[in-house]
C-alpha positions, -999 to 999 in steps of 0.1 A, spaced: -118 148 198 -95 123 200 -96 108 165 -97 147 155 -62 153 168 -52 120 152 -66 132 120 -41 169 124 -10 155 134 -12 127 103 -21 155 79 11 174 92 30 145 88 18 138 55 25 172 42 58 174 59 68 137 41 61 159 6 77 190 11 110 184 27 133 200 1 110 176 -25 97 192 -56 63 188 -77 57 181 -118 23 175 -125 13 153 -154 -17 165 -168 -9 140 -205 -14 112 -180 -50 119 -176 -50 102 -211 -40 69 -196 -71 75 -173 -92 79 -194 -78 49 -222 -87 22 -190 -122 41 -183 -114 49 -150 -105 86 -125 -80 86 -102 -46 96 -95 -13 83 -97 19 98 -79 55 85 -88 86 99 -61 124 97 -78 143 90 -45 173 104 -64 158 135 -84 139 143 -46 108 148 -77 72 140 -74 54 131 -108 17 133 -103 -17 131 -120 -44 147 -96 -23 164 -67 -51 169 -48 -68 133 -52 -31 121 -41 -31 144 -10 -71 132 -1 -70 98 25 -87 69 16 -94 37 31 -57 16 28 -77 -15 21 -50 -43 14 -23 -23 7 -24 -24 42 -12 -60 49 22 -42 47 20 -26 75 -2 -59 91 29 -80 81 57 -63 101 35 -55 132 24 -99 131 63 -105 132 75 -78 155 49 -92 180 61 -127 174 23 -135 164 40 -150 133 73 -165 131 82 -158 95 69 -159 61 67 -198 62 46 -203 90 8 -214 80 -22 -211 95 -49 -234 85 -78 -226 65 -111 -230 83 -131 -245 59 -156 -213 46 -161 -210 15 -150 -174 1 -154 -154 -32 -115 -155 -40 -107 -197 -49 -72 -188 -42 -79 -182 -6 -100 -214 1 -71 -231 16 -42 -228 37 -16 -201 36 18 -188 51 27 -151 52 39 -144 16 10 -166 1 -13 -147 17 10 -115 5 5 -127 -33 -31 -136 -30 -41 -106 -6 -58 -133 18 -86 -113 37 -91 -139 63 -50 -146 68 -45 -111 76 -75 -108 97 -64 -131 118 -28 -121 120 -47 -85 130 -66 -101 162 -36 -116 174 -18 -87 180 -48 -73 195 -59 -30 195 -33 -25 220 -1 -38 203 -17 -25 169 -26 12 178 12 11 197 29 1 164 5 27 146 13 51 164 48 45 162 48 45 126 27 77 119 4 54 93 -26 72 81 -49 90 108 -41 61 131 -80 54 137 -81 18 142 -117 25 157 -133 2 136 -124 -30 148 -94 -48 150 -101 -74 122 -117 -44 98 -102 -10 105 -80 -9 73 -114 -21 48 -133 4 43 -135 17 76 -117 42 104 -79 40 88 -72 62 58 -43 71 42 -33 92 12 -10 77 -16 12 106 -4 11 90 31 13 52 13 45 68 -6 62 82 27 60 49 45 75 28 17 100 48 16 108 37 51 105 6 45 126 4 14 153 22 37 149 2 66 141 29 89 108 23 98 107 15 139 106 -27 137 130 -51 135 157 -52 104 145 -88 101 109 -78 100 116 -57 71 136 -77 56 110 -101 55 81 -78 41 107 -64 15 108 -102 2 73 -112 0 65 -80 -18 82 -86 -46 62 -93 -77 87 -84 -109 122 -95 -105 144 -93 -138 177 -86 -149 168 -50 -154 146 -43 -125 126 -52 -94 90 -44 -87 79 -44 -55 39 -43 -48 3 -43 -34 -27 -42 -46 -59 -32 -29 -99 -30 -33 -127 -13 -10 -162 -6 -6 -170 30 6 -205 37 13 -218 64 -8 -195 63 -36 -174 39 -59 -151 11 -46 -118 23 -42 -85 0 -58 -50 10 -47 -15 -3 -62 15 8 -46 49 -3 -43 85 7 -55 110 0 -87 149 -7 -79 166 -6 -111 200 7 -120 212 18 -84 178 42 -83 143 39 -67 110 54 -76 82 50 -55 43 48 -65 10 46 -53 -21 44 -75 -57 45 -66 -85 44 -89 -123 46 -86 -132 9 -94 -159 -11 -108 -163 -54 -113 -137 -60 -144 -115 -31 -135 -91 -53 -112 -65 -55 -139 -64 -23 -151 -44 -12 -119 -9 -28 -120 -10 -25 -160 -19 15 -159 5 19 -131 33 -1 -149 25 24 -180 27 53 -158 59 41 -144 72 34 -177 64 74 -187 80 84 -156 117 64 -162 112 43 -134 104 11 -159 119 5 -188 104 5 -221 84 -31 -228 79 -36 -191 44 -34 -193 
């Protein structure tokens, strides 16, 4: 019952983040550029100036999903705000298992582990805060349905925590604005490490992120935000995913953007 009350007030939330004074355009051409990469999915794009969504699949972007790693975000500013972490610089040591990802066989600070999405980094970051610190901080946010029931090292991989890329969308916004309830230095922070494009003409922040859901396709996520010219967009991606597709995020989200006028022509 309780995870059921959870689960109403986060829908409210979600639906209030898309419909203050925001309008809708759907994008039924952009099914095109789903079906070009092989994949399904949707893909919803917010002009912070126009107050305009630009969506393929409304009701796929409304539907929560498991955040996977586009949830070290959120894992990020909760490690610093609780002092777990003192910065982006600090490293913890590798413990010696081998894993799948060669990048993450070794050690790492907080923006490495950012730019390789380091499963066992931001596990760990996760147990040292603990449930209690975490489910305070998630609840202060709003994230998701704020079920961190499934373990403290797991909840956001396939498990209890879902969000919707409308939900991903309204707390990046936050967190572009620096209006989210942590620290400005905490935000500060995650707003650097984030950053993946930076060029004359623009900057790209984002995160990638890939699940296994029992009883139907692995799930991959990109989301993040353009700053070019003054303006912001905001995106979030997720796409039903298969081995070989883990490219075909961030370059049919950069295409999307580039549709949408957040990117600029060539910046795929």
């Amino acid at each position: 019952m309780k995870h059921w009350h959870r689960w109403i007030v986060a829908s409210v939330l979600w639906a209030a983040a898309a419909q203050a004074g925001d309008t809708w355009q759907l994008h039924p051409e952009w099914a095109a550029e789903f079906e070009a990469q092989s994949v399904s999915g949707t893909m919803l794009v917010y002009d912070e100036r126009a107050a305009r969504y630009a969506v393929h699949d409304r009701k796929r972007a409304e539907t929560p999903f498991s955040p996977a790693s586009t949830f070290k975000l959120f894992n990020a500013l909760a490690a610093l705000e609780t002092g777990v972490i003192a910065d982006e610089r600090e490293t913890l040591r590798w413990d010696g298992t081998k894993r799948w990802k060669a990048e993450w066989n070794r050690d790492h600070d907080l923006a490495s582990g950012m730019t390789h999405s380091v499963v066992w980094y931001y596990q760990e970051l996760a147990r040292r805060v603990g449930p209690r610190r975490m489910q305070h901080w998630i609840d202060a946010v709003g994230y998701g349905n704020r079920d961190i029931g499934g373990g403290i090292d797991r909840f956001w991989l396939g498990s209890s925590l879902k969000i919707s890329a409308v939900g991903q969308i309204a707390f990046l916004r936050r967190l572009a604005a620096g209006t989210l309830p942590f620290s400005t230095r905490s935000q500060d922070i995650v707003r650097r490490i984030t950053i993946v494009e930076e060029t004359p003409d623009y900057t790209l922040h984002a995160k990638t992120g890939w699940t296994s859901i029992d009883g139907r396709p692995d799930l991959g996520w990109y989301v993040g935000w353009v700053e070019r010219g003054g303006r912001r967009w905001f995106f979030a991606l997720n796409i039903d995913v298969k081995d070989g597709d883990a490219p075909k995020r961030a370059a049919l989200a950069k295409t999307l953007l580039v549709n949408a006028g957040a990117l600029p022509r060539g910046a795929q």
